[in-house]
C-alpha positions in Angstrom: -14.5 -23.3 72.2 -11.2 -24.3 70.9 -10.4 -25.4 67.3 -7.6 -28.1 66.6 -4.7 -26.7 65.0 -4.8 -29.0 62.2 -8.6 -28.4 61.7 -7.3 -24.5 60.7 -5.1 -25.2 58.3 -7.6 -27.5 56.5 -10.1 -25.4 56.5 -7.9 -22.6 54.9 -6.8 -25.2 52.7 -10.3 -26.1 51.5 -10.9 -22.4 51.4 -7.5 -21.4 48.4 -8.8 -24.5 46.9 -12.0 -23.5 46.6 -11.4 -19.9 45.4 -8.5 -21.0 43.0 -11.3 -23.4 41.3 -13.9 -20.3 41.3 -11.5 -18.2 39.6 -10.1 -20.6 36.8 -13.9 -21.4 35.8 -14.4 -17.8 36.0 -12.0 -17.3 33.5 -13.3 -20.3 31.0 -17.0 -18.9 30.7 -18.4 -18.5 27.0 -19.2 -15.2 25.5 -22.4 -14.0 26.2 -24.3 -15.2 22.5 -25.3 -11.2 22.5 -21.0 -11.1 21.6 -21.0 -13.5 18.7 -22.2 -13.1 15.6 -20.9 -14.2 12.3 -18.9 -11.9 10.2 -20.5 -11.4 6.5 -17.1 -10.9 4.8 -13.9 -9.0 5.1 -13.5 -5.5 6.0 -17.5 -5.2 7.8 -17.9 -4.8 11.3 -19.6 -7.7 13.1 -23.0 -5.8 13.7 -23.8 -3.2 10.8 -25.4 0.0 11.4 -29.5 0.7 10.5 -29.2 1.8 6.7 -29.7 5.5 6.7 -28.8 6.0 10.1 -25.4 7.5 12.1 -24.9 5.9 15.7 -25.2 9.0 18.4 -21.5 10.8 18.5 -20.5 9.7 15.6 -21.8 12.7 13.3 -18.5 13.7 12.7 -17.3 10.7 11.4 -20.0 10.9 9.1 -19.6 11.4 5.3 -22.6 10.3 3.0 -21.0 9.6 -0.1 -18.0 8.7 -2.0 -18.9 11.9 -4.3 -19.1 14.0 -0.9 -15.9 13.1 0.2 -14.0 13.2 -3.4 -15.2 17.2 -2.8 -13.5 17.6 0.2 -10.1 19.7 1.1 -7.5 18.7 3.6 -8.0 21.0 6.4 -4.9 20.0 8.7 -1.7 21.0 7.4 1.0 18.8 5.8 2.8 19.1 8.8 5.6 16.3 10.3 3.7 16.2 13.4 0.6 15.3 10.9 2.7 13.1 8.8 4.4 11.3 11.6 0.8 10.5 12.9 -0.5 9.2 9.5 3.0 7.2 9.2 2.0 5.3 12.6 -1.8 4.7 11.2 -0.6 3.5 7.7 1.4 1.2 9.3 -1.4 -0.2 11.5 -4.1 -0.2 9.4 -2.6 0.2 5.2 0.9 -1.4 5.5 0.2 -5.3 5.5 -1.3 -4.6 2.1 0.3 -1.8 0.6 3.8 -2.3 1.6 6.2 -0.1 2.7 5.7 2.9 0.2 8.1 4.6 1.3 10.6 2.5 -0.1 11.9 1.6 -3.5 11.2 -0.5 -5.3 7.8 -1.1 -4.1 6.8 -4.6 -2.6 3.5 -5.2 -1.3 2.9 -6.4 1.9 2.8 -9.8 3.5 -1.0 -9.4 3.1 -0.4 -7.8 -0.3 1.9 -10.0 -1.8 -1.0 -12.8 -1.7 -3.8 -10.9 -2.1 -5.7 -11.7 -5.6 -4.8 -8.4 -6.9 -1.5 -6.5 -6.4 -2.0 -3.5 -4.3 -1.0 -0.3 -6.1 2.0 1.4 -5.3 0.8 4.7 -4.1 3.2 7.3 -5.1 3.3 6.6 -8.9 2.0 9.7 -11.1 -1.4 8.3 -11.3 -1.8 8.5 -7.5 -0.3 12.0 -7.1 -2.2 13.1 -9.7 -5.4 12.6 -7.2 -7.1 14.7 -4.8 -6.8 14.7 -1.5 -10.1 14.3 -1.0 -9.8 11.4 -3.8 -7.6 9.6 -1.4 -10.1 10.2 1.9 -12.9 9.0 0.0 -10.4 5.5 -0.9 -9.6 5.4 2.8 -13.3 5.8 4.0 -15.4 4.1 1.3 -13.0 1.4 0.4 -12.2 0.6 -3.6 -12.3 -2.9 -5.1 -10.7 -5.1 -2.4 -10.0 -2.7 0.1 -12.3 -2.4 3.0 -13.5 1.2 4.5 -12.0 2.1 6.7 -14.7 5.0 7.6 -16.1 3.2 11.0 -12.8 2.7 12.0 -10.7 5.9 11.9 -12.0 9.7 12.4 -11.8 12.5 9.9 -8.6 14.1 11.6 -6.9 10.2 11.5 -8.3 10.1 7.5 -6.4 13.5 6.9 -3.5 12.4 8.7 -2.8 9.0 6.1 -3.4 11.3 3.3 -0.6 13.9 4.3 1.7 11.2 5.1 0.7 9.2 1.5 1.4 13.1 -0.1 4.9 12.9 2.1 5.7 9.4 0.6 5.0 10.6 -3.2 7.4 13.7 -2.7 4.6 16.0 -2.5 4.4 17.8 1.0 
């Protein structure tokens, strides 16, 4: 059996059409509702974890209170590979707030600079004065305005902000 010539190119006409319309209504489906969920306030993950309970492989990650982790000494060095690493995750995750504390004078950052309260600048005596483990338990726990940061970052990434925070304030 023969086909017409123009009954082919029709056909594969009909065909792109068809798969181009799939595909763009592919791409426009909702989340699944299982996805959505309304965020409580600022700084809290969309789904929060059991009370009392640590999510399987995240043990390390865990540290059961602010006290705990005030206690606790800096096990990686002060190092530039450490600081250069905390630099990069202060200024993803502290910098819109904080500001560049590296630089004087201090300014807070875009987020800062409208927050309620000021951020603090971080390398003024009272801040060098602290703990490192002072400073973890800040970055984990959250103080005040600040959100934790605890689900977010691991121990090593924790250690890595406070060496480069240490750098800032002339310290390491």
């Amino acid at each position: 059996m023969r086909v017409a010539r123009g009954t082919k190119i029709k056909f594969s006409v009909l065909v792109s059409t068809l798969i181009v319309s799939v595909a763009g209504n592919a791409l426009a489906l909702p989340f699944n509702d299982d996805m959505v969920s309304v965020q409580k306030r600022t700084g809290v993950m969309m789904r929060q974890k059991a009370p009392g309970t640590v999510a399987v492989g995240m043990s390390e990650y865990h540290v059961a209170s602010r006290e705990e982790a005030e206690k606790m000494t800096n096990p990686i060095k002060g190092d530039a590979s450490s600081t250069v690493k905390g630099k990069r995750l202060f200024a993803v995750n502290c910098l819109p707030c904080h500001g560049d504390i590296s630089k004087k004078p201090y300014a807070p950052g875009s987020v800062g600079a409208k927050a309620l309260q000021t951020p603090p600048d971080l390398t003024t005596d009272m801040y060098k004065a602290r703990t490192d483990g002072s400073i973890y338990a800040t970055i984990h726990f959250g103080i005040r305005l600040m959100p934790g940061h605890g689900w977010k970052l691991s121990p090593a990434e924790h250690w890595d902000i406070v060496n480069y925070v240490r750098s800032a304030q002339g310290i390491n």
